[in-house]
C-alpha positions, -999 to 999 in steps of 0.1 A, spaced: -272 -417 831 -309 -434 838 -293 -440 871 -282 -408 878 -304 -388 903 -287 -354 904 -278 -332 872 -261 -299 875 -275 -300 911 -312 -306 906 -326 -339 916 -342 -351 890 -363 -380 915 -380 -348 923 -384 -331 889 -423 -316 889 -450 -323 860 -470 -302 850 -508 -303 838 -518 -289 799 -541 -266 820 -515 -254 841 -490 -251 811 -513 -225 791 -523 -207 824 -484 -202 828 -477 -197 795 -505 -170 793 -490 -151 826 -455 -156 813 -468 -137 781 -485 -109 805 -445 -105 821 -446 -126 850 -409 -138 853 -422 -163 884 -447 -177 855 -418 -182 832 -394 -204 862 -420 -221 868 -426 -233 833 -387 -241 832 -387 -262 861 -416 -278 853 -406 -288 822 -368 -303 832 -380 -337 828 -386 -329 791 -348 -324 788 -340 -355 812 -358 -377 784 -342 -359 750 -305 -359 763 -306 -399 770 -307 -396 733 -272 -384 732 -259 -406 759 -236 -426 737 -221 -395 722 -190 -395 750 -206 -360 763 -214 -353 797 -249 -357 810 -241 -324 834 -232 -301 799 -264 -317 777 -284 -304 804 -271 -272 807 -273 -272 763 -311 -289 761 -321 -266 793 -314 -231 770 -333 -251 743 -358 -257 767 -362 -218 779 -360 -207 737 -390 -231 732 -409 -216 763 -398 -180 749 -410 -184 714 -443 -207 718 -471 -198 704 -506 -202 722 -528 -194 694 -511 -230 675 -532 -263 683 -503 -275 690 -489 -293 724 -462 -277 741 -441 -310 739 -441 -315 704 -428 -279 700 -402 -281 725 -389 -314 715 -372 -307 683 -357 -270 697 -339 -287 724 -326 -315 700 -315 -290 678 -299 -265 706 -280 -298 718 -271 -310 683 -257 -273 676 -237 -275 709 -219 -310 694 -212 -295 660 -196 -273 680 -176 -295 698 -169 -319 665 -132 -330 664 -142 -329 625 -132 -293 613 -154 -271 593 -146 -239 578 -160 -207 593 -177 -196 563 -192 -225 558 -205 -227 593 -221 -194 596 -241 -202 563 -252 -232 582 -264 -213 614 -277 -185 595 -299 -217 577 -307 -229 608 -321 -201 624 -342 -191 594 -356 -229 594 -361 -224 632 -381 -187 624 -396 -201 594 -409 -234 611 -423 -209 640 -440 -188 614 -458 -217 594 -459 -239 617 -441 -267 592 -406 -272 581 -390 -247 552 -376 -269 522 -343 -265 510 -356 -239 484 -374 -214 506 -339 -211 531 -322 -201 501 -346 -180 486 -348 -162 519 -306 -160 529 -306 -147 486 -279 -177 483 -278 -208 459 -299 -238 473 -266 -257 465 -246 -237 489 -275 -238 515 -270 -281 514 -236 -278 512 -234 -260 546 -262 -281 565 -244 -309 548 -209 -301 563 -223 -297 599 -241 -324 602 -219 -349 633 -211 -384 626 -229 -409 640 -223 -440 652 -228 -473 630 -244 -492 667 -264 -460 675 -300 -476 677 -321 -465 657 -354 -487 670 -366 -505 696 -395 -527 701 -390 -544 736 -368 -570 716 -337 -568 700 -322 -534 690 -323 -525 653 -287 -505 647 -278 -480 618 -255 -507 603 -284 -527 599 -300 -508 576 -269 -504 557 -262 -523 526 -231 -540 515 -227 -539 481 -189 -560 485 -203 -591 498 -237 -595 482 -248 -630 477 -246 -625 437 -212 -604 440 -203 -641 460 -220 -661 430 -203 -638 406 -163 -647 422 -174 -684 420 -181 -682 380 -152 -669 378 -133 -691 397 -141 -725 379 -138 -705 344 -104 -695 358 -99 -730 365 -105 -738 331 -76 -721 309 -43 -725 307 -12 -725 334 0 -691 319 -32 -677 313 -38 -681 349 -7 -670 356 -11 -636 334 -48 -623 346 -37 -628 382 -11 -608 381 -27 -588 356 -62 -588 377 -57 -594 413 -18 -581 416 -24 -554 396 5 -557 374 11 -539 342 20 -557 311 52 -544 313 58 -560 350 43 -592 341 65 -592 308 97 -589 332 81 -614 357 76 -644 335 102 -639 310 84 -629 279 78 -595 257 51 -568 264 32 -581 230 33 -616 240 17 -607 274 -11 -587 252 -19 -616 229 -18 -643 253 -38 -616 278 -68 -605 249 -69 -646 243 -77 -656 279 -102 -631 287 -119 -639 255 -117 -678 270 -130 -667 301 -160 -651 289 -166 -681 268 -168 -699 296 -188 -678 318 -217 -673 292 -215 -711 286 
């Protein structure tokens, strides 16, 4: 997509920049009704949507249709920013058209999500969206329920259900060297160095008993066998598997505290 020099028709090798000055004055004529003020705000801020959707490149989506999704986040930010806030228009905009285009791919999720459940998500969304606007911060979880009159529980469940997957090699930073991925910040709990440690103990204490008391926690352990199976297996009765069972184990953590 980097090397792509027309979106939806508009050559982005041409894309125009526009000064702070020249923002506010267009922002303050926009505000007056001028609906040339208001393009020209638009197109001057296209590039700002060129550099959020490469974000989303890796999500399978078309560059053309993030456009189109981060440009109507775009015009809402332009719609609803407020000059009196020390604030740069940027670091308004930003976080409206990642949320218009993450909205558009929760849309589009193969992963379905009930209808109820999604319209208490939107309606969550769109408070946090008036709420952020008003206070010029992000609502907790709290205030959105406190002002949609639901549970806060139902208010994560919701959010919690829309949220898209992502992907385990999406990067997540970059300094100029290697990528750092989200599976590496992912732990594995299964192959641990002391979970490894751990199988070797038990391994040479293993090693230790007898043939049939091998025999019995294997199948017992790693087969998952009942007693009853491993009675028919090896030829003896349920009790004798029990015994012989409760004896080994007791050998084995004799050996492993040893």
């Amino acid at each position: 997509m980097t090397n792509k020099v027309e979106i939806c028709g508009v050559n982005t090798s041409k894309l125009p920049v526009l000064s702070c000055a020249r923002m506010r004055e267009l922002l303050a004529r926009m505000r007056q009704g001028d609906k040339e003020a208001r393009n020209e705000l638009i197109q001057g801020n296209l590039r700002l949507v060129l550099s959020v959707i490469q974000r989303f490149n890796n999500r399978g989506e078309q560059a053309d249709d993030l456009f189109q999704v981060g440009c109507i986040g775009l015009m809402k930010a332009i719609d609803n920013f407020d000059l009196s806030q020390d604030v740069k228009f940027s670091t308004y905009a930003v976080p409206m058209i990642i949320g218009e285009i993450r909205r558009y791919l929760r849309d589009n999720n193969p992963i379905r999500v009930s209808r109820s459940l999604r319209d208490i998500a939107y309606k969550a969304l769109q408070v946090r969206d008036q709420l952020t606007n008003k206070y010029a911060k992000e609502p907790t979880i709290a205030q959105l329920a406190e002002e949609l009159k639901i549970p806060r529980e139902e208010v994560v469940f919701a959010l919690d259900a829309i949220q898209e997957p992502i992907s385990l090699f999406e990067p997540i930073y970059h300094d100029g060297g290697d990528p750092i991925y989200v599976m590496d910040q992912i732990g594995d709990e299964k192959n641990q160095d002391s979970n490894w440690l751990d199988e070797l103990s038990i391994k040479e204490a293993m090693a230790k008993l007898n043939e049939r008391e091998r025999l019995i926690l294997h199948k017992r352990f790693f087969d998952g066998r009942t007693q009853m199976e491993v009675a028919q297996e090896i030829g003896i009765s349920q009790a004798q598997v029990s015994r012989l069972e409760k004896a080994a184990l007791k050998s084995l953590r004799r050996f492993l505290a040893s």
